[in-house]
C-alpha positions as a Markdown table, in Angstrom:
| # | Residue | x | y | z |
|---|---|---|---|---|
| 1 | Unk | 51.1 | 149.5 | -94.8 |
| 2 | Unk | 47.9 | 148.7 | -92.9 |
| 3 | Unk | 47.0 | 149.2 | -89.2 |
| 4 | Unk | 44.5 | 147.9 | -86.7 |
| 5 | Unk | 42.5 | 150.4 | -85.0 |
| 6 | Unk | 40.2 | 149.2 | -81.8 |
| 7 | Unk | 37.8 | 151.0 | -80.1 |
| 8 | Unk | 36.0 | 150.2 | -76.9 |
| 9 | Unk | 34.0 | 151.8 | -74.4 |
| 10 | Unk | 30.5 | 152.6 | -73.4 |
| 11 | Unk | 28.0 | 153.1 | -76.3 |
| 12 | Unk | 27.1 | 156.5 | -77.1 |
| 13 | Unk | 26.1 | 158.4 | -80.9 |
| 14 | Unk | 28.6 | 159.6 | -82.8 |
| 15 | Unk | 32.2 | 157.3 | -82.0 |
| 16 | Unk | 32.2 | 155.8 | -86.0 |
| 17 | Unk | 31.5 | 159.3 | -86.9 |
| 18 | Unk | 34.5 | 160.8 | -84.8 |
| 19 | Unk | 37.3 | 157.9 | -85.4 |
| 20 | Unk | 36.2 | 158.2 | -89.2 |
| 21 | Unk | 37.1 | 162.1 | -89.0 |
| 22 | Unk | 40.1 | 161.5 | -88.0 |
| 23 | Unk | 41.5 | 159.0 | -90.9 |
| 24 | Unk | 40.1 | 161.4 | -93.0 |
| 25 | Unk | 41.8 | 164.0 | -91.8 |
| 26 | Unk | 44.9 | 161.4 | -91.9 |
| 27 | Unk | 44.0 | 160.5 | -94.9 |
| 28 | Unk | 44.4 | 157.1 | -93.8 |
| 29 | Unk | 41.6 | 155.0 | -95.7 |
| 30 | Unk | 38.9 | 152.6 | -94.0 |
| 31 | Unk | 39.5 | 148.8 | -95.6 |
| 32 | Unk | 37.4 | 146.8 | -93.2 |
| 33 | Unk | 35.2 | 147.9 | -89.8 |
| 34 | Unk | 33.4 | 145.9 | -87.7 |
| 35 | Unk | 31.3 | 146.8 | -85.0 |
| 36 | Unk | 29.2 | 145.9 | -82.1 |
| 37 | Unk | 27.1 | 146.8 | -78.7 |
| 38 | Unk | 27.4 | 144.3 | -76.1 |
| 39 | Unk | 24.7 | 145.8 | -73.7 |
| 40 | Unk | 26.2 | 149.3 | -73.1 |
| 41 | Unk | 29.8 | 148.6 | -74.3 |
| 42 | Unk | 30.8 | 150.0 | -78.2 |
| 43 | Unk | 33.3 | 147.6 | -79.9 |
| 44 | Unk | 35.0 | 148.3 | -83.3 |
| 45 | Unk | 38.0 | 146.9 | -85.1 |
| 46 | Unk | 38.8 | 148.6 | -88.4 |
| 47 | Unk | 41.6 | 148.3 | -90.6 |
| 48 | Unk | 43.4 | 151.2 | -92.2 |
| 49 | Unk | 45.6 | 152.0 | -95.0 |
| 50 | Unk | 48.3 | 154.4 | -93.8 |
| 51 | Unk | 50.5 | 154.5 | -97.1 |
| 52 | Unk | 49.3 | 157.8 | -98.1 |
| 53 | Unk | 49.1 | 159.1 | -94.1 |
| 54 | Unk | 50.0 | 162.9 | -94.5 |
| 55 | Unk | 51.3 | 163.2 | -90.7 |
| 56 | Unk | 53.7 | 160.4 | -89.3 |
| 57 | Unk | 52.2 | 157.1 | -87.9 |
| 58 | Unk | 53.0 | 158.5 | -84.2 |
| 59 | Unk | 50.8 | 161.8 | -84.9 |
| 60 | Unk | 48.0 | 159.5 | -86.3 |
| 61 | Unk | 47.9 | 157.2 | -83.1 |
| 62 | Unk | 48.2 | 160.3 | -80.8 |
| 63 | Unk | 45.1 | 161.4 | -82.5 |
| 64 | Unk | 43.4 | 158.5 | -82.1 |
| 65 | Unk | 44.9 | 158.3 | -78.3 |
| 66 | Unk | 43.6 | 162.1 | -78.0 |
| 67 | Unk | 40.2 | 161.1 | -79.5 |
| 68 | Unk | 39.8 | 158.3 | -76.9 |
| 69 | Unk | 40.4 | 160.5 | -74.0 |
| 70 | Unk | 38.2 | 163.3 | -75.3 |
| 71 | Unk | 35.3 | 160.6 | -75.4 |
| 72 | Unk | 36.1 | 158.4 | -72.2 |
| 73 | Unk | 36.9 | 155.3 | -74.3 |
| 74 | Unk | 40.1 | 153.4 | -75.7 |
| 75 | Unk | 41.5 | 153.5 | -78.8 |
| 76 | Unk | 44.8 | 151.9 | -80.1 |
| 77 | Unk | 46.5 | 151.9 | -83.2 |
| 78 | Unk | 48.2 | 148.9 | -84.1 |
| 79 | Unk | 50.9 | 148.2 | -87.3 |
| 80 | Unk | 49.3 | 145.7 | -88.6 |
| 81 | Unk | 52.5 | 143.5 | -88.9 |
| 82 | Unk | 53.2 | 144.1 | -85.2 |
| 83 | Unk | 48.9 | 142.5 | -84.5 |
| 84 | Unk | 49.3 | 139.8 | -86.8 |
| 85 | Unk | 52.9 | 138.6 | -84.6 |
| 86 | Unk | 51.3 | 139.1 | -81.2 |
| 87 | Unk | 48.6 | 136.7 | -82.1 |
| 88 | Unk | 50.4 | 133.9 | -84.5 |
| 89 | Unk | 50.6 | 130.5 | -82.3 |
């Protein structure tokens, strides 16, 4: 099971570093990031593997929710089943 995690807001050091802390602490493994600043705006996709999660996928997102908050920016966790049927044609 994979998910899609996205991550925007204004730029500012240390928002990899702190989403990143918190698969580890999931122990939901990075597959793919990508990343980018659009003037002062932080953009990041990345794509987990949750199969060995050691909290439930709720408790992951609500971390990454938390996270967001914390920081001023948005983060959403995303099965990545549930992306891939919002955006088939």
């Amino acid at each position: 099971m994979k998910t899609v995690v996205s991550v925007i807001g204004k730029d500012a050091v240390g928002i990899i570093a702190d989403v990143s802390a918190v698969c580890n602490e999931c122990n939901a493994n990075i597959v793919d990031i990508t990343q980018s600043v659009l003037q002062d705006m932080f953009v990041m996709v990345m794509l987990t593997e949750i199969k060995d999660i050691n909290c439930s996928f709720a408790d992951y997102s609500g971390k990454m929710k938390a996270l967001g908050e914390k920081r001023g920016i948005d983060i959403r966790v995303m099965h990545e089943d549930v992306f891939n049927s919002m955006h088939r044609i």
